[in-house]
VOMARMAR-566097 format. One line per 3 residues: their letters; for each residue x, y, z of C-alpha. Coordinates in nm, 3 decimals. Example, Ala and Ser with C-alpha at 12.3 -4.5 7.8 and 13.67 -1.06 7.14 Angstrom:
BEGIN
AS> 1.230/-0.450/0.780  1.367/-0.106/0.714
***
This chain:
BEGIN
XXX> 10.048/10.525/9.763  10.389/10.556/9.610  10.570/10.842/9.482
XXX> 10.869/10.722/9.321  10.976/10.883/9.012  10.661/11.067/8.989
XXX> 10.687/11.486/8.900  10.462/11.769/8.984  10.424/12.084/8.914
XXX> 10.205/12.376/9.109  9.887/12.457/9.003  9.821/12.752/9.253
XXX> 9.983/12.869/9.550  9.922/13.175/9.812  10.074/13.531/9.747
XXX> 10.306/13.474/10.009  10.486/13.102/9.836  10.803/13.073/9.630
XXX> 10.686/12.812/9.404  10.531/12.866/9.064  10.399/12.693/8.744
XXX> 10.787/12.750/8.597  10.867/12.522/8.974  10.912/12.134/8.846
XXX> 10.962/11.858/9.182  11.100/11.541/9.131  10.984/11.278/9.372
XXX> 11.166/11.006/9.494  11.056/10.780/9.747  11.156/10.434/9.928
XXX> 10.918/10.266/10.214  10.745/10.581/10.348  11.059/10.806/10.302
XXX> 10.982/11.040/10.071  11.267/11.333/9.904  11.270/11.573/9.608
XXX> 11.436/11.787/9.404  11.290/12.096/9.303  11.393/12.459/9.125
XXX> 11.249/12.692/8.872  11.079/13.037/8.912  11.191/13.250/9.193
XXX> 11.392/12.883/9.316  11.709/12.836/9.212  11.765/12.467/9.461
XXX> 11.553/12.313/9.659  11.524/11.997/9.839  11.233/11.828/10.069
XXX> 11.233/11.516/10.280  10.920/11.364/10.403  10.688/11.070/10.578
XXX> 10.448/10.896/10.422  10.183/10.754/10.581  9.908/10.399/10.489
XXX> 9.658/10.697/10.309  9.959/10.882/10.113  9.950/11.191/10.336
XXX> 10.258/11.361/10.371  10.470/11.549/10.633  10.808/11.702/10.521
XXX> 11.056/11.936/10.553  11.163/12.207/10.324  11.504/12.430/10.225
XXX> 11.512/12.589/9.891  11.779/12.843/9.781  11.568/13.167/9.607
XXX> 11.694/13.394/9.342  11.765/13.670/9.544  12.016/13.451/9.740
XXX> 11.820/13.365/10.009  11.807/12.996/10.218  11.440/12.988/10.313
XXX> 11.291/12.673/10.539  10.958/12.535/10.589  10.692/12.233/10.691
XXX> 10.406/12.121/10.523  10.165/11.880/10.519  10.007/11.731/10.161
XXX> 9.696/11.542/10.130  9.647/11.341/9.788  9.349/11.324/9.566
XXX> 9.319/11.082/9.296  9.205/11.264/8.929  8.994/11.092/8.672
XXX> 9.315/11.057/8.476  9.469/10.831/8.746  9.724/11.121/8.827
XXX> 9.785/11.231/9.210  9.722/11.631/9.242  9.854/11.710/9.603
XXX> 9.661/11.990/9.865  9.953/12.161/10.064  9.926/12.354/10.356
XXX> 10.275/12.502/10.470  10.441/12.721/10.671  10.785/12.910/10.659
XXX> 10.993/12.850/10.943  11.220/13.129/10.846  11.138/13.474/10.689
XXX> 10.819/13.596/10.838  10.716/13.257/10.930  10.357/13.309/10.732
XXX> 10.117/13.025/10.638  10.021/12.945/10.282  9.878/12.694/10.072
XXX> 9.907/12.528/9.740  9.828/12.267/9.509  10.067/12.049/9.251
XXX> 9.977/11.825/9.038  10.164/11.504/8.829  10.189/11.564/8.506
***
């Protein structure tokens, strides 16, 4: 599975997450390194670098800047499922590594 060029958008995320439906990624992605851009919502800049492994699962890194000024960090790990329409919709599970450190998970989609 590839990733390149490809943008998502969340469809639902835990109380505790930054990212929103006003949150657009950008994916870019060359042999199994995968990075993004990312901001809208309560994120101002964010980037993520990942792996990607033979069944398109994902394990990156996060840092995003928030509106209130804040550098935030986390990991999380994406599974991919395949919609009718041919477009990848991605189940996250994460976890800050700065803040509280709380778990969460969330869903984006292509569009």
């Amino acid at each position: 599975m590839n990733y390149h060029d490809k943008t998502f958008k969340p469809i639902a995320n835990s109380d505790n997450g930054e990212t929103s439906a006003e949150t657009t990624f950008l994916y870019q992605q060359i042999g199994r390194v995968l990075t993004a851009e990312y901001s809208g919502g309560k994120i101002t800049k964010g980037h993520l670098i990942g792996l990607v492994d033979d069944n398109g699962h994902i394990d990156m890194r996060y840092h995003q800047v928030n509106t209130q000024g804040e550098l935030m960090t986390g990991i999380c790990q994406s599974i991919p499922e395949i919609l009718p329409n041919g477009k990848i919709r991605l189940h996250e599970t994460w976890q800050w590594t700065s803040g509280d450190c709380s778990k969460g998970q969330s869903v984006i989609e292509e569009i």
